[in-house]
Each structure stands twice: as C-alpha cells, then as structure tokens.
N, CA and C atoms as a LAMMPS dump frame, in Angstrom:
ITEM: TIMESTEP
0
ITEM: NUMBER OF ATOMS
360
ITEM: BOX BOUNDS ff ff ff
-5.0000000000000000e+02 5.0000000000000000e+02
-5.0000000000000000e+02 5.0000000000000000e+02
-5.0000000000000000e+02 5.0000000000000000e+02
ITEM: ATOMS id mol type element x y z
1 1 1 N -344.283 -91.685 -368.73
2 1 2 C -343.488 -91.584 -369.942
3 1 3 C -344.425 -91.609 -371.145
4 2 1 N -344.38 -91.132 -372.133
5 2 2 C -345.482 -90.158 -373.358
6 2 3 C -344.276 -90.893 -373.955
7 3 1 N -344.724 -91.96 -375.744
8 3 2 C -343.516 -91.627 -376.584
9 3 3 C -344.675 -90.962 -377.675
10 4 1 N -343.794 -89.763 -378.543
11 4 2 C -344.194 -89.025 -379.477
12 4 3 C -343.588 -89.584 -380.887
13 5 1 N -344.516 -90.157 -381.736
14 5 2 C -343.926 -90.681 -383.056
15 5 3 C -343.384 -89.612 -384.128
16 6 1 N -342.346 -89.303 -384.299
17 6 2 C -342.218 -88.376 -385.427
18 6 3 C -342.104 -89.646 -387.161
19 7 1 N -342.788 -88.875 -387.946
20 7 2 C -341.958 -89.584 -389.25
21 7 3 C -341.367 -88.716 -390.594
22 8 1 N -339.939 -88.777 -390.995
23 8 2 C -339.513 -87.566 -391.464
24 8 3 C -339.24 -88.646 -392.546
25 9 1 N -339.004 -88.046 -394.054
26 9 2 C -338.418 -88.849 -394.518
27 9 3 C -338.582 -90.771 -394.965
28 10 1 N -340.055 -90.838 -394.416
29 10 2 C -340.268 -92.3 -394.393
30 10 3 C -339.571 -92.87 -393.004
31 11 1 N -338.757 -92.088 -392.312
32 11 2 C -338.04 -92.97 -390.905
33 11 3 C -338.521 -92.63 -389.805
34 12 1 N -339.583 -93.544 -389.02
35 12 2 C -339.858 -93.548 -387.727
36 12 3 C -339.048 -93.25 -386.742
37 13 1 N -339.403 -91.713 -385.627
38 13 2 C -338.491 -91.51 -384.725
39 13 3 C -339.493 -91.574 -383.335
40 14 1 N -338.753 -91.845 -382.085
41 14 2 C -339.293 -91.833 -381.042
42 14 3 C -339.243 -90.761 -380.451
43 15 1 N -339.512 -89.807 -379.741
44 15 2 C -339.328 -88.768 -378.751
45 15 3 C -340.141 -89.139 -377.705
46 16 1 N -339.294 -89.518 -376.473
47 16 2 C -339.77 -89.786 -374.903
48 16 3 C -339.759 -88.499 -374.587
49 17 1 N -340.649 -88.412 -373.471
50 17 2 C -340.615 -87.065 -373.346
51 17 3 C -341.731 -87.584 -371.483
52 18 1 N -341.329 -86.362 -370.11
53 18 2 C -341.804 -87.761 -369.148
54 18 3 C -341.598 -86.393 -367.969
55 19 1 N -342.263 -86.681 -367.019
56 19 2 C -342.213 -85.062 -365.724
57 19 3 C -340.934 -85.596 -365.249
58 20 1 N -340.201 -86.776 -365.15
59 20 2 C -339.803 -87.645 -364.309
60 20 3 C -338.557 -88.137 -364.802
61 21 1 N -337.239 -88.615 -364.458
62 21 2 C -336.42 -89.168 -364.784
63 21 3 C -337.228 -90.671 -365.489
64 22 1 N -336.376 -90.518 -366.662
65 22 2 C -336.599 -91.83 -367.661
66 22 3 C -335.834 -92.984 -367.134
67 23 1 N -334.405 -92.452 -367.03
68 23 2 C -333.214 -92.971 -367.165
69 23 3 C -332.267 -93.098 -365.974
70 24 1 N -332.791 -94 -364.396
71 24 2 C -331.912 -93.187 -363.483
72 24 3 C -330.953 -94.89 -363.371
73 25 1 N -330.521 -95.871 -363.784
74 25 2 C -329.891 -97.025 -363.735
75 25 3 C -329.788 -97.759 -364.961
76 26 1 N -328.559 -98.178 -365.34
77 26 2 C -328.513 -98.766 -367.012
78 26 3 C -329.793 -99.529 -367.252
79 27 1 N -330.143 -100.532 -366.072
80 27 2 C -331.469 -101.061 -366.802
81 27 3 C -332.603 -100.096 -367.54
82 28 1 N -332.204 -99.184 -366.878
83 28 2 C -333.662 -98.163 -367.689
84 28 3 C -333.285 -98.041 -369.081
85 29 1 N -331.935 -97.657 -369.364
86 29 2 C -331.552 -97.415 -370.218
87 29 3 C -331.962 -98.621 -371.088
88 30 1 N -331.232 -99.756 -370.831
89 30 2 C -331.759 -101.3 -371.724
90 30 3 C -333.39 -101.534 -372.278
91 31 1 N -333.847 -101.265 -370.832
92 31 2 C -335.104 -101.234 -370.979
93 31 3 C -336.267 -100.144 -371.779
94 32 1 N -335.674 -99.142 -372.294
95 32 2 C -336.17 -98.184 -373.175
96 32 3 C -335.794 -98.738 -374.901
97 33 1 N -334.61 -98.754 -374.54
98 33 2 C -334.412 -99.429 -376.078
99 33 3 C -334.864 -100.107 -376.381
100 34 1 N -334.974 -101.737 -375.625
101 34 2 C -336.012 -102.96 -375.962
102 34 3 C -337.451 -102.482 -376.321
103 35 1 N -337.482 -101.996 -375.655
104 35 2 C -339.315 -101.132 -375.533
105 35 3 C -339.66 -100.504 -376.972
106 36 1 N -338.947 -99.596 -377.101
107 36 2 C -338.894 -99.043 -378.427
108 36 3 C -338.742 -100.117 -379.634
109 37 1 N -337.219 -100.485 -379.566
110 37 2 C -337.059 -101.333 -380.664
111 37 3 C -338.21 -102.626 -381.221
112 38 1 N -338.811 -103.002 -379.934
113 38 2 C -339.704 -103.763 -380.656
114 38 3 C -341.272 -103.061 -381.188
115 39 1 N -341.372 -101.709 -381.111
116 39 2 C -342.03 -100.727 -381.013
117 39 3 C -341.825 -100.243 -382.6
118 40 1 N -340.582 -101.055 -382.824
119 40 2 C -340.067 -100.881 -384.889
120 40 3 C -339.594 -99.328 -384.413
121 41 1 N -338.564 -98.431 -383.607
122 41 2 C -338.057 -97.28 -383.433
123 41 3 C -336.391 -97.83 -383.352
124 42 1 N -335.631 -97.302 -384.348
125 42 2 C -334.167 -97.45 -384.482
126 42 3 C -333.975 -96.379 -384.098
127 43 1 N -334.3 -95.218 -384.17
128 43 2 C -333.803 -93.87 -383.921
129 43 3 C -334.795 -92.896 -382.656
130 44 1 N -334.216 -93.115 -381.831
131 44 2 C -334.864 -92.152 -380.349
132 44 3 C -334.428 -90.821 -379.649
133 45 1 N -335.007 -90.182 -379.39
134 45 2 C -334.668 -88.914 -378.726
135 45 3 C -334.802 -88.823 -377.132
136 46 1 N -334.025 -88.695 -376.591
137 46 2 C -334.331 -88.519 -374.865
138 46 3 C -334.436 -86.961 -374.323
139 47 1 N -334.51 -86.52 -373.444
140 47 2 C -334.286 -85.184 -373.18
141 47 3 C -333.483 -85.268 -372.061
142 48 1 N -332.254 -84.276 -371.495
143 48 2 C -331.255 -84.825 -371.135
144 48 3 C -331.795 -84.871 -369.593
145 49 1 N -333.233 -83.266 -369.109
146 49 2 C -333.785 -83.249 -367.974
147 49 3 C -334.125 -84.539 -367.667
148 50 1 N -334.385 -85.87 -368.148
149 50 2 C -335.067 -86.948 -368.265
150 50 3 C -333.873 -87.987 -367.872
151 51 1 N -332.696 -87.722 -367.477
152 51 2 C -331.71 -88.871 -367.712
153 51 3 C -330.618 -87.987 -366.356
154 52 1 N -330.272 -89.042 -365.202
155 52 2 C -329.937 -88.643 -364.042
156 52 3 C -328.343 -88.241 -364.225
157 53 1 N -328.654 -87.058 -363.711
158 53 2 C -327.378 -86.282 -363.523
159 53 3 C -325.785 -87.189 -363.684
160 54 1 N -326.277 -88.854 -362.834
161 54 2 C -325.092 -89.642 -362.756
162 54 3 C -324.557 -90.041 -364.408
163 55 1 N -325.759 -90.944 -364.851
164 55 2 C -325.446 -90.894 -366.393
165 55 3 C -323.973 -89.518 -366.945
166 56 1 N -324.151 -88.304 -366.529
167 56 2 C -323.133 -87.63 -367.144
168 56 3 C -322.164 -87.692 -366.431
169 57 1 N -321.689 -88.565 -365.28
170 57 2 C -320.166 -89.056 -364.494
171 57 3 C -319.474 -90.097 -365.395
172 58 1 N -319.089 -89.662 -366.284
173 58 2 C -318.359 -90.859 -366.946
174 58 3 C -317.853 -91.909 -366.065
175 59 1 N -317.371 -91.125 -364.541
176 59 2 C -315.968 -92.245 -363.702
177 59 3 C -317.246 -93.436 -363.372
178 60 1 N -318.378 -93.691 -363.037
179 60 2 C -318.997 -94.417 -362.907
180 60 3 C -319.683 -95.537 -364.002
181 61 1 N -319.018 -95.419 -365.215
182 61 2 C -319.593 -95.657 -366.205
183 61 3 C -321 -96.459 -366.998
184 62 1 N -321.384 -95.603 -366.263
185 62 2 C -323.513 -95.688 -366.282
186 62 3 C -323.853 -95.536 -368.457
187 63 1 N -323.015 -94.239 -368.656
188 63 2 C -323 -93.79 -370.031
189 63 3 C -322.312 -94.605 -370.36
190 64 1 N -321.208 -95.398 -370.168
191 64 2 C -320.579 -95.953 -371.218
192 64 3 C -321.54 -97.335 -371.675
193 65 1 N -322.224 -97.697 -370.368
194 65 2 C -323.093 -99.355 -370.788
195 65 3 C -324.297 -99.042 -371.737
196 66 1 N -324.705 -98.189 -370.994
197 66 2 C -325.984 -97.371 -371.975
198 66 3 C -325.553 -97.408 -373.309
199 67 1 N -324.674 -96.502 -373.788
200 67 2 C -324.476 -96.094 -374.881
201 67 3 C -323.885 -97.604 -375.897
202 68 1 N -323.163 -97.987 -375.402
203 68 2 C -322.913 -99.581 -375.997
204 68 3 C -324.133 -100.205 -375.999
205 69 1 N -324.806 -100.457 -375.235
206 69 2 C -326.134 -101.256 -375.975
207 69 3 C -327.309 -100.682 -377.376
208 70 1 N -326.94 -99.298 -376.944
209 70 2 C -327.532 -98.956 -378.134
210 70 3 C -326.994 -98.818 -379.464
211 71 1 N -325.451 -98.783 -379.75
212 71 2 C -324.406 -99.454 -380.294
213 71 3 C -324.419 -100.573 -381.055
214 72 1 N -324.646 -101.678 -379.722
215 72 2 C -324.946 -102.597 -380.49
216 72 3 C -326.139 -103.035 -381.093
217 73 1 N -327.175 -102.644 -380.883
218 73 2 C -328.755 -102.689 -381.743
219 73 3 C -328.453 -101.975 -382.557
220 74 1 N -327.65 -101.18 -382.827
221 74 2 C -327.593 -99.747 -383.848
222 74 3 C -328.992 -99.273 -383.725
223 75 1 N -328.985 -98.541 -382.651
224 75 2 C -329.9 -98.033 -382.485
225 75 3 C -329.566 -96.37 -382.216
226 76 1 N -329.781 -95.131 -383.134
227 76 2 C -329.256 -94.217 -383.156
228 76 3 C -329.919 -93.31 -381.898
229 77 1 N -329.182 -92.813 -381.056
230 77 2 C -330.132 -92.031 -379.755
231 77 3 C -329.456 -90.203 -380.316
232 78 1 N -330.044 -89.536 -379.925
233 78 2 C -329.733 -88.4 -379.16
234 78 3 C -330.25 -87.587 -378.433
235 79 1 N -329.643 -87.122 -377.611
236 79 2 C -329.931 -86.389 -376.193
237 79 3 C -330.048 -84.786 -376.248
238 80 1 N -331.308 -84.669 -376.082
239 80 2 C -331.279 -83.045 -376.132
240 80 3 C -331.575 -81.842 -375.029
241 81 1 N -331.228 -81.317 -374.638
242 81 2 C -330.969 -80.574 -373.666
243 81 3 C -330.028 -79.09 -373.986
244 82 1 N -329.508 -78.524 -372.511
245 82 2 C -328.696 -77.689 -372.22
246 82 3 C -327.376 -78.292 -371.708
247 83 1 N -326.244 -78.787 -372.258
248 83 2 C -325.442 -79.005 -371.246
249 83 3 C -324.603 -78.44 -371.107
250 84 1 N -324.769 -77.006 -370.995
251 84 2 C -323.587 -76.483 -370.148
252 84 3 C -323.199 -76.476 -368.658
253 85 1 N -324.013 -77.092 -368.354
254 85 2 C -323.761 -77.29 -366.493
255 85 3 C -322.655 -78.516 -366.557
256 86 1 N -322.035 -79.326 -367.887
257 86 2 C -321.34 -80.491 -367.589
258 86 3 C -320.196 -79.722 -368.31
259 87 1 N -319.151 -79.362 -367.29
260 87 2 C -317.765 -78.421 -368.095
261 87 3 C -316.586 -79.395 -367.414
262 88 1 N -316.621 -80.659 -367.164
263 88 2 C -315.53 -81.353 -366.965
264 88 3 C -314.692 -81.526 -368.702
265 89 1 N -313.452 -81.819 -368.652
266 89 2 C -313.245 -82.724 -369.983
267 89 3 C -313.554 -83.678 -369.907
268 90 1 N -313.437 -84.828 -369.109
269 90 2 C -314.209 -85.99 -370.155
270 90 3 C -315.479 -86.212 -370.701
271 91 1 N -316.06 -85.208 -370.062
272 91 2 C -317.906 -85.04 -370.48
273 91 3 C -317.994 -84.281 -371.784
274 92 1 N -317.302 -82.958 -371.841
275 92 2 C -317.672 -82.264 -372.961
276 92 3 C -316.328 -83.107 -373.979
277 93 1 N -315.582 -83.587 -373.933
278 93 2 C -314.607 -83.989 -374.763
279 93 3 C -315.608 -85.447 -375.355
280 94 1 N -316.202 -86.461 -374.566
281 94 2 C -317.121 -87.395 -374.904
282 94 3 C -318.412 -87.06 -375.779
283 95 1 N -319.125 -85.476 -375.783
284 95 2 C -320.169 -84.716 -376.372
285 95 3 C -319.488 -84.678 -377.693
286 96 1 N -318.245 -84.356 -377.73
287 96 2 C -317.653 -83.292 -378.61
288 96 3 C -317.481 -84.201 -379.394
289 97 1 N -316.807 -85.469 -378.858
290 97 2 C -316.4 -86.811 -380.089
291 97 3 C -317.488 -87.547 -380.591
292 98 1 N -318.812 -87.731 -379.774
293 98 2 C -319.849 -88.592 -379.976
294 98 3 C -320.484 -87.667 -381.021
295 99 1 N -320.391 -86.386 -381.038
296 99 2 C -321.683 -85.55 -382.079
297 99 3 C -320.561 -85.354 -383.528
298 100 1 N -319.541 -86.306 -383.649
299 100 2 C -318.791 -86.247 -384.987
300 100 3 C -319.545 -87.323 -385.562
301 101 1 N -320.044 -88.093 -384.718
302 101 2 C -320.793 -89.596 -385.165
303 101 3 C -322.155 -89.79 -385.63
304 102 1 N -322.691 -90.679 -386.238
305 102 2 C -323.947 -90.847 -386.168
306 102 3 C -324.915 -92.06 -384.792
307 103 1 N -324.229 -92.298 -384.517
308 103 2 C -324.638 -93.463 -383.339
309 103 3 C -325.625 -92.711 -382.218
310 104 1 N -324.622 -91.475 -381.596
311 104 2 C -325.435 -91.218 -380.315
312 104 3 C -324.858 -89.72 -380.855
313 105 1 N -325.715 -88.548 -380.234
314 105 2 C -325.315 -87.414 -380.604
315 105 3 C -326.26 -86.558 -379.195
316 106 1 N -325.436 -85.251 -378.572
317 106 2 C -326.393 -84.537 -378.017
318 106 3 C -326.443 -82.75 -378.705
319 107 1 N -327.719 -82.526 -378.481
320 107 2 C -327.967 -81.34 -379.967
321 107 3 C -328.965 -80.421 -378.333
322 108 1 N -328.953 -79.615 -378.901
323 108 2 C -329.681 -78.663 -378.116
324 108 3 C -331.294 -78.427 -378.286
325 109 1 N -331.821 -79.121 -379.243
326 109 2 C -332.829 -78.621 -379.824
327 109 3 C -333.454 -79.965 -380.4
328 110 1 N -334.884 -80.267 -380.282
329 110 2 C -335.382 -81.555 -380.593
330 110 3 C -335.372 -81.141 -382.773
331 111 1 N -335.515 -79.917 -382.837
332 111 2 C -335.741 -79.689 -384.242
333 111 3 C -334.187 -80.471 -385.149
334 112 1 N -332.949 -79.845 -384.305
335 112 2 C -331.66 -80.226 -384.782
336 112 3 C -331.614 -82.083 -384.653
337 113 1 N -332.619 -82.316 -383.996
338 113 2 C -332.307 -83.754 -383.577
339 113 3 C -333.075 -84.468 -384.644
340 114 1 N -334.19 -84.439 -384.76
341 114 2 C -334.913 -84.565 -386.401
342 114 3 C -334.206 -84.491 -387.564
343 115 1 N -333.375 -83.439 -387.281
344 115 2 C -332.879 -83.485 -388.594
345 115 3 C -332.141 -84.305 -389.006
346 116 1 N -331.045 -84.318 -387.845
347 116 2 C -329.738 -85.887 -387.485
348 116 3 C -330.447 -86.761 -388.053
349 117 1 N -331.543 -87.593 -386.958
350 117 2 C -331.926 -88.796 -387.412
351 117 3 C -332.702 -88.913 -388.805
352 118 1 N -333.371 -87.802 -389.393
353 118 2 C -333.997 -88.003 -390.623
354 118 3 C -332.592 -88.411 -391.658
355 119 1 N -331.711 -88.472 -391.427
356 119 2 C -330.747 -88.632 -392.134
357 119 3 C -330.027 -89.955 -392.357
358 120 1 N -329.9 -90.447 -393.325
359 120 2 C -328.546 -91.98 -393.551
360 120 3 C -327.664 -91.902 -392.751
C-alpha cells in the first residue's frame, strides 16, 4: 500500500493506491482510517479495484460499518473507480444518495475526487 499526499487548497488529501485489495474486512477499513487520521488526513481516496467486491453487497453490511466509522471521525472518503458492474438498486440507489453528500462520495476519476475534497 503507497499513500500519495495531494495538497489542494491548503487541505491535505490521501490517495491509497496498492496491486492488492486494501479493504477486504471492516477492520481494514477501521484500520486505514486510524492510520491516516493520525497521519493528520481527514479526506482520503480509495480506488474501488482496491476494496473487495463484498464491500459492494450491501445485504452483508461490510459498507454500512465502514462507512459509519468514517462518519463518525468525519472523515470525508471517496471511492473511485468504474462501477458499472454494480446495477442492483440498493448499490446504485446508495452511490446515487451518498454522492448528494459530502461525507463519502464515489466519482469516476481521481481528478473529480480532488476536486470534491478540495472543497468545504
């Protein structure tokens, strides 16, 4: 796992970036944030190749613990990738409501994701 410091704006961003799943059990998930956050990174980028297919089963709710801990640190994530391979509704209906937000967002493009987090 490589983290890449971006700074836009005066605001430190993380970009993980890794050959390998980052993210295959909520602890990883916990355990990236802690890592970071004391690393002084509120705002992180994952790539979605990097985060196990299960994460996008809502019925197991792997994403929902994840995403609440970073919630509660307010710690802003987003996930960038392709996801059109996830055409259930509760997956793209969960994409669709989370990228109205600033908390967690998934964008297609690490450039669009910079931009998010360079932002209030």
């Amino acid at each position: 796992m490589q983290i890449e410091s971006h700074t836009i704006n005066n605001i430190p961003i993380a970009e993980i970036t890794s050959e390998e799943y980052i993210i295959e059990k909520e602890e990883d998930g916990l355990d990236l944030l802690g890592n970071l956050y004391y690393q002084g990174f509120d705002r992180i980028i994952v790539h979605e190749k990097n985060i196990t297919p299960a994460f996008f089963d809502l019925k197991n709710g792997m994403a929902g613990e994840i995403l609440q801990k970073f919630s509660n640190y307010r710690v802003r994530l987003v996930i960038v990738g392709n996801f059109s391979a996830y055409t259930g509704k509760s997956i793209t209906d969960f994409m669709y409501e989370s990228n109205n937000g600033k908390q967690v967002n998934f964008l297609e493009s690490v450039e669009k994701a910079l931009g998010k987090l360079s932002m209030d």
